[in-house]
TORDREN-43980 format. One line per 8 residues: number of its first residue (from 1); their letters; for each residue x, y, z of C-alpha. Coordinates in steps of 0.05 Angstrom, whole numbers, plus 5000, padded with zeros to 4 digits. Layout:
<domars>
NUM) a) X Y Z; ...
</domars>
This chain:
<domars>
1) xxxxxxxx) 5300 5490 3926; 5265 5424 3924; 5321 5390 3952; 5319 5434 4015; 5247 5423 4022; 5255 5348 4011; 5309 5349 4070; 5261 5388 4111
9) xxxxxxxx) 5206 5349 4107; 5249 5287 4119; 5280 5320 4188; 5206 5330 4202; 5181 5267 4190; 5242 5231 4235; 5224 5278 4290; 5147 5260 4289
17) xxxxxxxx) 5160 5188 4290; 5205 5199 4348; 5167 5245 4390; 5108 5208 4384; 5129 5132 4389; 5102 5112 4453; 5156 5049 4456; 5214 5094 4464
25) xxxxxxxx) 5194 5134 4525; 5153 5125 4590; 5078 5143 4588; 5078 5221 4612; 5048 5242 4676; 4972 5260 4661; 4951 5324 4648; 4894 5334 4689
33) xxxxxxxx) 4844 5385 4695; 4825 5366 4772; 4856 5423 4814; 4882 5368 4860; 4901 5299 4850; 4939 5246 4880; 4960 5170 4862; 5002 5128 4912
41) xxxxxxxx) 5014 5056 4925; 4979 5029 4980; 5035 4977 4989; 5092 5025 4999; 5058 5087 5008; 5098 5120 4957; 5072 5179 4919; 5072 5166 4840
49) xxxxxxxx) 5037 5223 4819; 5010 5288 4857; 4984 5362 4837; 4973 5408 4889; 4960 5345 4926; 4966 5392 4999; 4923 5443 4979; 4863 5443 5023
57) xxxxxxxx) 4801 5428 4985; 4732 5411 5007; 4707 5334 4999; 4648 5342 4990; 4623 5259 5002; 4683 5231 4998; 4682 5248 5077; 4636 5186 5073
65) xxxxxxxx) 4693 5140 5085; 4709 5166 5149; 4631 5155 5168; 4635 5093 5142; 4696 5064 5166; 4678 5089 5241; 4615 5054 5245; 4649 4999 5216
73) xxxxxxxx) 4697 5002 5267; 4641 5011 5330; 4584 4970 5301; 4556 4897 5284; 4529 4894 5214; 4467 4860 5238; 4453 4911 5285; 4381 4944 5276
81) xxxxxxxx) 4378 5015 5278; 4325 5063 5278; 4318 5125 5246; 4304 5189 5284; 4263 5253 5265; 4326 5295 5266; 4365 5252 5234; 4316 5242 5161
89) xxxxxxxx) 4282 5316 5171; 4364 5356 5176; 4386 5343 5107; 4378 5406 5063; 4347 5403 4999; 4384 5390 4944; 4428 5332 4973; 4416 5260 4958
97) xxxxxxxx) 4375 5214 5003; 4354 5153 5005; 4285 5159 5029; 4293 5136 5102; 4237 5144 5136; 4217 5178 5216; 4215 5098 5256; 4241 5060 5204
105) xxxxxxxx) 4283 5006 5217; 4344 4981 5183; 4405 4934 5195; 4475 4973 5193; 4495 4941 5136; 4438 4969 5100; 4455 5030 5119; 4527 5026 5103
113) xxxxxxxx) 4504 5003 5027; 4465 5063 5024; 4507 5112 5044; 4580 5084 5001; 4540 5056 4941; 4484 5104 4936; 4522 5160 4973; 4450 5171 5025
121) xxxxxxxx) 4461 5225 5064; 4405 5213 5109; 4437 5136 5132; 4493 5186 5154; 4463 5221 5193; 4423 5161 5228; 4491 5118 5228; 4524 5183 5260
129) xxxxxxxx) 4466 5190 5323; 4468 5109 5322; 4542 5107 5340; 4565 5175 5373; 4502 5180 5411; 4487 5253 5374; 4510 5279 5314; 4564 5331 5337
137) xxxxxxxx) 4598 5274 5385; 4604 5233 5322; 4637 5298 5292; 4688 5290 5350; 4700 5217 5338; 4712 5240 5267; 4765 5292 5284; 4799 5244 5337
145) xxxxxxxx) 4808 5197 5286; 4837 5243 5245; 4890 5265 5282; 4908 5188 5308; 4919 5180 5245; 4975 5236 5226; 4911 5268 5174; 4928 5338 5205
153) xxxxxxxx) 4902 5382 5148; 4834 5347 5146; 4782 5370 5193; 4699 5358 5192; 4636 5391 5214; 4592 5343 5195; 4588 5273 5171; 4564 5267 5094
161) xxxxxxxx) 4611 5335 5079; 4556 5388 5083; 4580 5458 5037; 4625 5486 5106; 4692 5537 5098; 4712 5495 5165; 4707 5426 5127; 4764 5406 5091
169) xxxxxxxx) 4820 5362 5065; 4874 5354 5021; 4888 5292 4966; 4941 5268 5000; 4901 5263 5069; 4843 5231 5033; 4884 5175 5000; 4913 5164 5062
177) xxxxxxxx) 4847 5160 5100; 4823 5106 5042; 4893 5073 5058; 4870 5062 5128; 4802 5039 5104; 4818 4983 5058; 4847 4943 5119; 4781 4931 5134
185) xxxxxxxx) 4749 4877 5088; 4673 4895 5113; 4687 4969 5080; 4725 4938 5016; 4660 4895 5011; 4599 4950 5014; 4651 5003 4979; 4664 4966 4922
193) xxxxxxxx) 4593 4936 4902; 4562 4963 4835; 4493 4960 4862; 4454 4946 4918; 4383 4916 4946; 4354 4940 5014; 4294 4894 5023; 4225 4918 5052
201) xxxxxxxx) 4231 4942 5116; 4173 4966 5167; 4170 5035 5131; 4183 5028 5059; 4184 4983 4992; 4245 4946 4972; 4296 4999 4937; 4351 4991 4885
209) xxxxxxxx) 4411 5027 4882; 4469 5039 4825; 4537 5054 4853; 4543 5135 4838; 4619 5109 4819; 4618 5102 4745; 4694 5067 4746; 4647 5011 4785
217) xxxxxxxx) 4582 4986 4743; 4590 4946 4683; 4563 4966 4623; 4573 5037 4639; 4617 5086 4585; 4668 5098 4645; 4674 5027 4674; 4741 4999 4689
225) xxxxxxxx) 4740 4935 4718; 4808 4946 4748; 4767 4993 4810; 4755 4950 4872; 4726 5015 4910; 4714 5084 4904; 4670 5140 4940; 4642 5199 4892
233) xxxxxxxx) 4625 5276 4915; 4596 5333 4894; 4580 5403 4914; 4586 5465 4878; 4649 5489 4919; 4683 5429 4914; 4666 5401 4838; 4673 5333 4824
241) xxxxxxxx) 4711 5292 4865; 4724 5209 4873; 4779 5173 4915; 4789 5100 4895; 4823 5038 4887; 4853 5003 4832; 4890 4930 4831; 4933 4904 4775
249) xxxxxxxx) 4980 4857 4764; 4996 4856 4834; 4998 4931 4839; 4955 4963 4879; 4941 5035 4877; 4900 5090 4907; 4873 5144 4867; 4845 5222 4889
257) xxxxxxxx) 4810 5278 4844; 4788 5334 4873; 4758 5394 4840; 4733 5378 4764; 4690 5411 4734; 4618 5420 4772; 4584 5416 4704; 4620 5354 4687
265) xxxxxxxx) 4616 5294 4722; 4654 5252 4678; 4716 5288 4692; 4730 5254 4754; 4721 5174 4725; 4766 5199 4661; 4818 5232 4701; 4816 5177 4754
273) xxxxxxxx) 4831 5125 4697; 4884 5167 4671; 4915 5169 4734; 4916 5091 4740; 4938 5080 4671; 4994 5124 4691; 5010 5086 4747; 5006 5017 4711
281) xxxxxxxx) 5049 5035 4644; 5101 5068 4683; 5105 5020 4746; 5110 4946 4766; 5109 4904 4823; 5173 4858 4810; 5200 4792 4846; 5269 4819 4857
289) xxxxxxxx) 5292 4757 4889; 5272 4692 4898; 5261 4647 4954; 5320 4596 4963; 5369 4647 4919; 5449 4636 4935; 5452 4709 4961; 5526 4699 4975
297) xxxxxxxx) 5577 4649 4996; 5629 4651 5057; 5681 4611 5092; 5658 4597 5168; 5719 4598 5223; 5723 4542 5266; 5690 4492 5217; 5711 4428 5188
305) xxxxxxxx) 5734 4424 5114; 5687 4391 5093; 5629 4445 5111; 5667 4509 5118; 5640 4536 5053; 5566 4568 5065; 5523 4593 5022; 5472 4637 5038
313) xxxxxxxx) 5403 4632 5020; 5349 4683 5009; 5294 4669 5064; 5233 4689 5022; 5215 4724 4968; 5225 4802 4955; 5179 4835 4913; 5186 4914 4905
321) xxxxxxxx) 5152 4970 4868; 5198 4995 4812; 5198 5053 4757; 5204 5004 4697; 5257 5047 4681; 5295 5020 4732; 5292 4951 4715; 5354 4939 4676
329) xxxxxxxx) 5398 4960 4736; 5353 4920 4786; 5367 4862 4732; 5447 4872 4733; 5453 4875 4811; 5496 4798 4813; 5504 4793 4890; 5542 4721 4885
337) xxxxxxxx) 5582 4755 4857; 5593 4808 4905; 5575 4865 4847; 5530 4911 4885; 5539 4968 4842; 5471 4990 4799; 5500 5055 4770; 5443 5086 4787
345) xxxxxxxx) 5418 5131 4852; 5356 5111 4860; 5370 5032 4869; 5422 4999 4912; 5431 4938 4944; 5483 4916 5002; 5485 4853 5044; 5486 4856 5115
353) xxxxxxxx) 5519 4802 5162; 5520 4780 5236; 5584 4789 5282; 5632 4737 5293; 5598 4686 5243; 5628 4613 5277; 5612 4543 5271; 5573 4506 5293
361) xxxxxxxx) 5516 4529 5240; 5445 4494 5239; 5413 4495 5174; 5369 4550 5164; 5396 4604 5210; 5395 4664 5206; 5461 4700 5189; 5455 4773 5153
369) xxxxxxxx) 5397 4805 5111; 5400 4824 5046; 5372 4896 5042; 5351 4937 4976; 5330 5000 4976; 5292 5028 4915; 5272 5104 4905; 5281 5105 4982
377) xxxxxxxx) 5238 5044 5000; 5267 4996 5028; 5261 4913 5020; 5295 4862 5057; 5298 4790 5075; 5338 4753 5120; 5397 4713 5100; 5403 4631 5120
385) xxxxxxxx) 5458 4575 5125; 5446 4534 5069; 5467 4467 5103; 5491 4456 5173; 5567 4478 5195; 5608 4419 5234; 5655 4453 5278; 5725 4436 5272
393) xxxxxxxx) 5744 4382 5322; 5821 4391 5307; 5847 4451 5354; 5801 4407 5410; 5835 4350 5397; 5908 4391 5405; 5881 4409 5469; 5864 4352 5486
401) xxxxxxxx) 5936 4324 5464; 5970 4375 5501; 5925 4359 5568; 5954 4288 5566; 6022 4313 5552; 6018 4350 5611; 5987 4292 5659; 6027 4250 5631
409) xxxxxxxx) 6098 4293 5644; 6065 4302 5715; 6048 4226 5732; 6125 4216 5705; 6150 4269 5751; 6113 4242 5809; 6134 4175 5801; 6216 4201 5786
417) xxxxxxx) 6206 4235 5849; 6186 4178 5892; 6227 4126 5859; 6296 4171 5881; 6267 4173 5953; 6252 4105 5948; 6329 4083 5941
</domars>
């Protein structure tokens, strides 16, 4: 009876060491409590993790970004704007301002730090009558935008996100959307600062504002000094809610919660770093190939012997997102060796050349790519002569040979022909 127990206790014991050693399998997906969430490289585009991420869901001030990215887009930062009476008195109660007050004055970068850092919903509503003109044709600049961009189940009534049943998103249109932001440098700037200072102006004392994005400010319980930018919201229909951005070791990726719990504003930093951590232990940017790689090698027609062997070059680097588990077969792909076989279907590779490759060859041309293609994204770089290719001067010469032959049998007949009517 002991015995059996021993041996039970010892199966146990193997199988909780196994289960639980987090060297022998690939960090599992998150288990969030967000009812949608999204995480996506902004390089590629591809999706690494996603939970109801089409679901429509309301943004609550994540619809900031769009705000922010259109003034950005139809403004100077030193512009001065004024604020109106509709624009500081329309804000219900309950939402955050930032104090602005009826005539006062402000630059729109000012405006911009108060309404991404401090998420202001009053320096929306000024920057929205600044650059549509009124409020509702900014709302139509908004929804134009939208749709040039492909976001087709995203659609706003208002510019801070205002409670609305006919204001909405999904995760995967909101990481998207930040996508689009972050090739503007003025909105990674403001959107990633921890804090910000808005001197005196004609209307008010200097102010001081924290970031309302945990993942940003040092010193905080939820900072994580991989975040370069990130946009918080709240109402009580939509929870908790933060899109962001995360860079690591080359990696950059895009995060979305939307929906934790509205009595639990932590939720949306903790799940956010979850979902990067995910990201970062289970994928890699990797230099696949290197600049100046022998790709392959092939004999040129029409070239001397001397050069008639080519090898070709990679023409730059290729660096590609891969599911570390996919590594070893990237790792055994030998194309010099013409094995292009990964035993896997998620990763292959094949080289590509021109027609009717001839000599003469200039170094540095451009003969073939090589292409991978890698959980269906696809890398390339061109392939290049290694050296120059001499073409072959003997079949010339031949002709040339044979040219004189025949001149030469001609000039003879010729001359036969006149010497016999000669005599």
């Amino acid at each position: 009876m002991k015995m059996k127990k021993l041996l039970f206790l010892l199966i146990f014991g193997c199988f909780f060491i196994f289960a639980f050693d987090s060297n022998s399998f690939a960090t599992n997906e998150p288990n969030l409590t967000a009812k949608s969430a999204i995480l996506i490289d902004n390089a590629t585009n591809k999706v690494l993790y996603s939970k109801n991420a089409s679901e429509k869901m309301y943004p609550a001030s994540t619809t900031k970004i769009l705000t922010a990215i259109l003034t950005l887009e139809n403004c100077n930062l030193n512009d001065f704007v004024t604020a109106s009476y509709d624009a500081v008195m329309s804000i219900p109660n309950g939402y955050s301002t930032a104090d602005i007050q009826i005539g006062e004055e402000l630059t729109v970068e000012q405006l911009l730090e108060m309404l991404l850092v401090y998420s202001a919903n009053d320096a929306s509503m000024v920057l929205a009558e600044y650059v549509g003109g009124s409020v509702n044709s900014f709302v139509s600049m908004m929804n134009t935008k939208l749709n040039e961009l492909g976001l087709y189940s995203t659609h706003f009534t208002n510019p801070y996100g205002f409670q609305d049943s006919n204001h909405y998103t999904t995760s995967y249109d909101l990481a998207r959307l930040m996508q689009y932001c972050l090739k503007n440098e003025n909105f990674r700037k403001i959107a990633g600062l921890a804090s910000c200072a808005i001197p005196t102006t004609n209307k008010h004392a200097a102010r001081l504002y924290t970031s309302t994005n945990d993942l940003l400010v040092p010193n905080n319980e939820y900072y994580y000094k991989y975040c370069t930018v990130g946009k918080t919201g709240f109402t009580t229909a939509a929870g908790n809610c933060l899109v962001s951005c995360s860079y690591k070791d080359n990696l950059e990726l895009i995060g979305v919660v939307l929906g934790t719990n509205s009595n639990d504003s932590s939720l949306r930093f903790t799940e956010s770093i979850d979902l990067y951590e995910y990201g970062y232990s289970n994928y890699s940017v990797e230099n696949i190939v290197n600049k100046n790689d022998i790709i392959t090698s092939l004999e040129v027609s029409g070239a001397t012997k001397n050069t008639k062997n080519l090898n070709l070059l990679a023409d730059s680097d290729v660096s590609a997102l891969v599911n570390n588990s996919e590594l070893e077969f990237i790792d055994n792909i030998d194309f010099y060796n013409s094995s292009l076989s990964t035993n896997s279907d998620t990763v292959s590779a094949e080289i590509v050349l021109n027609n009717n490759i001839s000599a003469p060859i200039e170094s540095g041309e451009t003969l073939g790519k090589l292409v991978y293609k890698i959980n269906d994204i696809e890398y390339s770089t061109n392939l290049i002569a290694a050296n120059n290719v001499e073409k072959s001067m003997f079949i010339i010469y031949c002709i040339y040979g044979f040219i004189i032959l025949i001149l030469l049998f001609t000039i003879y007949k010729i001359c036969f022909r006149n010497k016999n009517n000669i005599d």
